[in-house]
N, C-alpha and C positions, 0 to 999 in steps of 0.2 A: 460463469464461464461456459462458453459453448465448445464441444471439441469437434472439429471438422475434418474430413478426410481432404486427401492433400487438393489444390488449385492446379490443374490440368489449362496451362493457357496458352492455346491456339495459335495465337497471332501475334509475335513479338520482335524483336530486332535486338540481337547484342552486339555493339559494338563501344569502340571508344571512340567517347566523343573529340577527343583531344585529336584525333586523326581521322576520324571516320570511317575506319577498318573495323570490323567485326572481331572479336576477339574469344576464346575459347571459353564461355562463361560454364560454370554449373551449379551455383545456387545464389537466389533473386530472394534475396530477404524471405516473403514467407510462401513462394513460389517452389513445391519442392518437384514439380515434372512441368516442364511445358515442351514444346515445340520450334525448335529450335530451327533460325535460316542465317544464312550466312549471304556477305554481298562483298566477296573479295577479287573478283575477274573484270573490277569497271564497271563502265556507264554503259544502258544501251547501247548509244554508237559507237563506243570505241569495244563492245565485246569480239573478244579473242574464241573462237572456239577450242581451240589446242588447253587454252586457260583453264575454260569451262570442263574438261575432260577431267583435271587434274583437281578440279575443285571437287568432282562426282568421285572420283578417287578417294581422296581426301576424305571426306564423308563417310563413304563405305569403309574408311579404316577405321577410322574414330567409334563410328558406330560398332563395329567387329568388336572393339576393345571395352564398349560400354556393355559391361556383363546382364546387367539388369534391363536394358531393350533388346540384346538378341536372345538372352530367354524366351520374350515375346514373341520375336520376329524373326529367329533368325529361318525356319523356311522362307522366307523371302529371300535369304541369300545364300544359302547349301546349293552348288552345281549351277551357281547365275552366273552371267558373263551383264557387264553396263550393255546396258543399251543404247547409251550416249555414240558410238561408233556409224549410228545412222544418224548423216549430217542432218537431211533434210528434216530429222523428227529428232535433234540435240537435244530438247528441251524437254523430250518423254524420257526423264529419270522418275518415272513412276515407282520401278521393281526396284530401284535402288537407291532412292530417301521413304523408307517407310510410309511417311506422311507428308508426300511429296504437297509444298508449300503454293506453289504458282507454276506456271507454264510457260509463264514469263520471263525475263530476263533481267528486270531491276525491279524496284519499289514502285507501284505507282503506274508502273505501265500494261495498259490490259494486253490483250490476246486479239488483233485485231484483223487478223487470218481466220477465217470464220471456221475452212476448211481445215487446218488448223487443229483448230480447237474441237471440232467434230472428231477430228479423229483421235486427239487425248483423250475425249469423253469416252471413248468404245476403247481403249486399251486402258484404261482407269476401270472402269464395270468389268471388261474380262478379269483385271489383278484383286477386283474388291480393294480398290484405293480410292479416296477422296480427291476431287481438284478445286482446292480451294482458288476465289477470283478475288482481285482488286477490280471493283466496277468504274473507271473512268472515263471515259470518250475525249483523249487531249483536242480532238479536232472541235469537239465542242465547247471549251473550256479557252477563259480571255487570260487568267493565270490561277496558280492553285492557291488552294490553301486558307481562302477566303469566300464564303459564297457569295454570289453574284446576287446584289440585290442593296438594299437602303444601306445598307453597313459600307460593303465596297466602294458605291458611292460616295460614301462621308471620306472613306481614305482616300481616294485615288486610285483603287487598282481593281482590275477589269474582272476580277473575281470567276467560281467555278459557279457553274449555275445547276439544280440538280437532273436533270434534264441528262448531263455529262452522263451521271449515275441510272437515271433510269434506263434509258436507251436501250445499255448493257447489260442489265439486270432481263431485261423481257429480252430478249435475244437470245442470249447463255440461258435464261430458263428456261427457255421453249428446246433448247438445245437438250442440256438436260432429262427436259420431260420424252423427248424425240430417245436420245441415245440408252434410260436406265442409268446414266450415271450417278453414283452423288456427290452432288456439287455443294460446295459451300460458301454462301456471299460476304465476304469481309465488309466488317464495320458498314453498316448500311447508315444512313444520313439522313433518307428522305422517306415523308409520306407514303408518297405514290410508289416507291420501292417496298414499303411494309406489303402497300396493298397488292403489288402485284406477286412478291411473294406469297400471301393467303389466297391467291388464285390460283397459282402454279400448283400450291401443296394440293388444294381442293381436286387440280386434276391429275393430282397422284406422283408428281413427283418426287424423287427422293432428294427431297433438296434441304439445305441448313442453311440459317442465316446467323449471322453475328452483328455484336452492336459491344460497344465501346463506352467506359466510362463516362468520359467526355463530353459523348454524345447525349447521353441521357441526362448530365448532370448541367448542361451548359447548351448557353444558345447562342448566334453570332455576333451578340451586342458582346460579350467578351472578351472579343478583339477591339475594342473598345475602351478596355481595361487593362487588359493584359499584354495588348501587343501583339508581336511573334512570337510570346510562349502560347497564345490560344490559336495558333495558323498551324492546321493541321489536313491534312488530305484522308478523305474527306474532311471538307469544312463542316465546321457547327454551321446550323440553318438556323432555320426560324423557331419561335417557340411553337409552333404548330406542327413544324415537323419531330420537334423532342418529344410533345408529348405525344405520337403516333408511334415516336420508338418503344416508350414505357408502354404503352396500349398493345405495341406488337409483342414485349417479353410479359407482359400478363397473361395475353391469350397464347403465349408458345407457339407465335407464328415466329418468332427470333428468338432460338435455342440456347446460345451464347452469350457469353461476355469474354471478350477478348481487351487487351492492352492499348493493343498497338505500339506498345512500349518504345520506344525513340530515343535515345538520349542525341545531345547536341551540344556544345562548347557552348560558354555564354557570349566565346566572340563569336563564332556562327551567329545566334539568335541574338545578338544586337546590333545586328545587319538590318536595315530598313524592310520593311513589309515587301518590297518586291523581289530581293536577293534573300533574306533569308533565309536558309530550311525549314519541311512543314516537319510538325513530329514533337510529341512532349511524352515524357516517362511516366510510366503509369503502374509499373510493379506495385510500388510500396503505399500506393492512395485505391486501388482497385476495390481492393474488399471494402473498406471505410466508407467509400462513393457509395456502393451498393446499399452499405446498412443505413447510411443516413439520408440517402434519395430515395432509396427504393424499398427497404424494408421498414423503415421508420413512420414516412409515411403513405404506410398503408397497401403500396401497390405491390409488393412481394411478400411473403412468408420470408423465414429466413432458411427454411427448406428449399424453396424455390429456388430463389439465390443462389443457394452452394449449387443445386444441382445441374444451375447454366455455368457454374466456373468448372464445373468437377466432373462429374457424370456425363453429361452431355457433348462437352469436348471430349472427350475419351471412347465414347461411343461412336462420334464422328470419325475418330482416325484409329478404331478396330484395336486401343490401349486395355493396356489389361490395367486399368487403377482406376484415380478416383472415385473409390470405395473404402469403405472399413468392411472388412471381411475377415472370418478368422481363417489364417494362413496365405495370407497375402501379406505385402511388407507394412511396416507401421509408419505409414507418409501421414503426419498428421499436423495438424493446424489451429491450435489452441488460442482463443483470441474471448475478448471481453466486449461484447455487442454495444452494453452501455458506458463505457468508458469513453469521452471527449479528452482528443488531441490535436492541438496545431499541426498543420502542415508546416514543419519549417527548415530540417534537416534531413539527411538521405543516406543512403547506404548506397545507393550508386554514384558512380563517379559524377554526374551530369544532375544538373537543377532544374531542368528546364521543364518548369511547371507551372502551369496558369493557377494553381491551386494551392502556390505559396499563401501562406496567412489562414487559411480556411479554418476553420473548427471542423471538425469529423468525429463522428460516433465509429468505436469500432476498433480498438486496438491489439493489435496481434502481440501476444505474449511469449509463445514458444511455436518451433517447427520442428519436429524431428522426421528424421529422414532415415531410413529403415531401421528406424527404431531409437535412434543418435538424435541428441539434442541438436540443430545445426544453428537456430537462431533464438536469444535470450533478448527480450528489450529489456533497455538498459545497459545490454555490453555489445553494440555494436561495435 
């Protein structure tokens, strides 16, 4: 048995799939801290600002009453007023979501006000806050969730090409490198996105990248197999680009592993390829992926590993955890490296996993969460 300090994860979505509202989650099987975003004010085009007010409200209350993050954080909010009050920069709730998520307004949709986002980057470096990015380019992109190329072709649909991804990636980094911010790249996809992140750092940027089970575990022949449980934004690529993603979390040019966690109704996802929603769950397979793709053969330690689920998102968004430290709380993670399990059942409400049937090394046994058993396998 290996005992691990807790999984700090970054990038995820709670909601019910049954309605596609967000819901007030606070423990993800053996996830005992992550990152939490909520998407209950609508769609792009129909957002409400008055909405959005209430939702930054909303937030800052929750958090006030979550006693274990304003220990950490609560100077961030002694004697604040939201910021949210300046229409023109609504979306700068930097000072008041701790580890403000995106800049943007839904899932999926970049930052595509350059000036914008120049000026997040300089009021994120003044607060010593993160702005993490979803890198897409919709203008570049025929539809999501499939990459453009031999696979898309075989179905039918006009697919995302990486191209969408790189674009914004060398942009926002050069932004980035310009402003002192640090920024953080969600789920990166492509090659040439690795590389131009190891250019960026070379020239000193403070910048983070993430990469997703999925992504390293799978390539776009998947959707081949699996349908719309493997149509996820970013799309799997090629195997050329998965294994430049393993090559980038070797050499710690991509700091993270993040989720991207999704759930979806199985009548959502058995909507055809072009109406479906992108997005599969990734909580309860995340570690498993890791030990069987990535540490098994060969390309991580199993130090490694934790320390892109653990440490290094926590570092990124200025948490005081994932650590075992004496007098800090007992978030911890007791799991069996060499144990083989089917992927076949869940503890979230939602299935939607291209990873049904798989065998996985790597079974989580217990979580306790300051110090309290919270999850036992076998008594979900």
């Amino acid at each position: 048995y290996i005992n691990s300090q807790r999984s700090v994860m970054s990038y995820l979505w709670f909601y019910d799939p049954n309605t596609y509202y967000y819901y007030k989650a606070t423990e993800a099987k053996y996830l005992a801290d992550c990152v939490e975003f909520y998407d209950d004010w609508g769609t792009y085009t129909d957002f409400k600002l008055d909405v959005f007010h209430r939702f930054c409200d909303e937030i800052v209350e929750q958090m006030k009453n979550h006693t274990a993050l304003m220990e950490t954080h609560k100077s961030r909010f002694e004697g604040k007023e939201p910021m949210h009050k300046d229409e023109n920069l609504h979306i700068l709730v930097v000072d008041i979501i701790f580890c403000a998520k995106r800049y943007g307004l839904y899932d999926g949709i970049p930052i595509k006000d350059v000036k914008l986002l120049m000026k997040a980057m300089e009021e994120a470096k003044a607060l010593n806050v993160p702005i993490s990015l979803h890198e897409e380019d919709p203008d570049l992109m025929g539809s999501a969730g499939v990459h453009q190329g031999t696979v898309s072709e075989k179905i039918g649909v006009a697919g995302a090409p990486a191209l969408a991804e790189e674009v914004l990636v060398a942009r926002d980094g050069l932004l980035a490198y310009r402003t002192g911010a640090r920024v953080n790249f969600q789920h990166l996809s492509s090659k040439v996105s690795v590389e131009m992140i190891q250019l960026l750092k070379n020239l000193g940027a403070d910048i983070y990248a993430e990469v997703t089970p999925q992504h390293f575990s799978l390539n776009e022949t998947a959707v081949l197999e699996k349908g719309t449980l493997a149509k996820v934004n970013p799309p799997l690529r090629t195997e050329a680009d998965r294994y430049a993603l393993i090559k980038g979390l070797k050499e710690n040019v991509i700091d993270i592993i993040a989720t991207d966690h999704a759930p979806h109704s199985k009548e959502e996802k058995d909507r055809d390829m072009n109406t479906a929603p992108s997005g599969m769950i990734g909580l309860e397979t995340a570690l498993a992926l890791g030990v069987t793709h990535l540490v098994r053969k060969g390309h991580l330690t199993m130090t490694h590993l934790l320390e892109k689920m653990t440490v290094n998102p926590a570092k990124l968004y200025n948490l005081d955890c994932g650590c075992l430290e004496v007098g800090k709380s007992a978030d911890i993670v007791i799991f069996d490296e060499r144990e083989k399990w089917t992927v076949d059942q869940f503890c979230s409400k939602a299935s939607n996993s291209p990873f049904i049937g798989d065998e996985l090394f790597g079974k989580i046994k217990y979580t306790l969460c300051n110090g309290q058993v919270v999850y036992e396998s076998g008594k979900e």
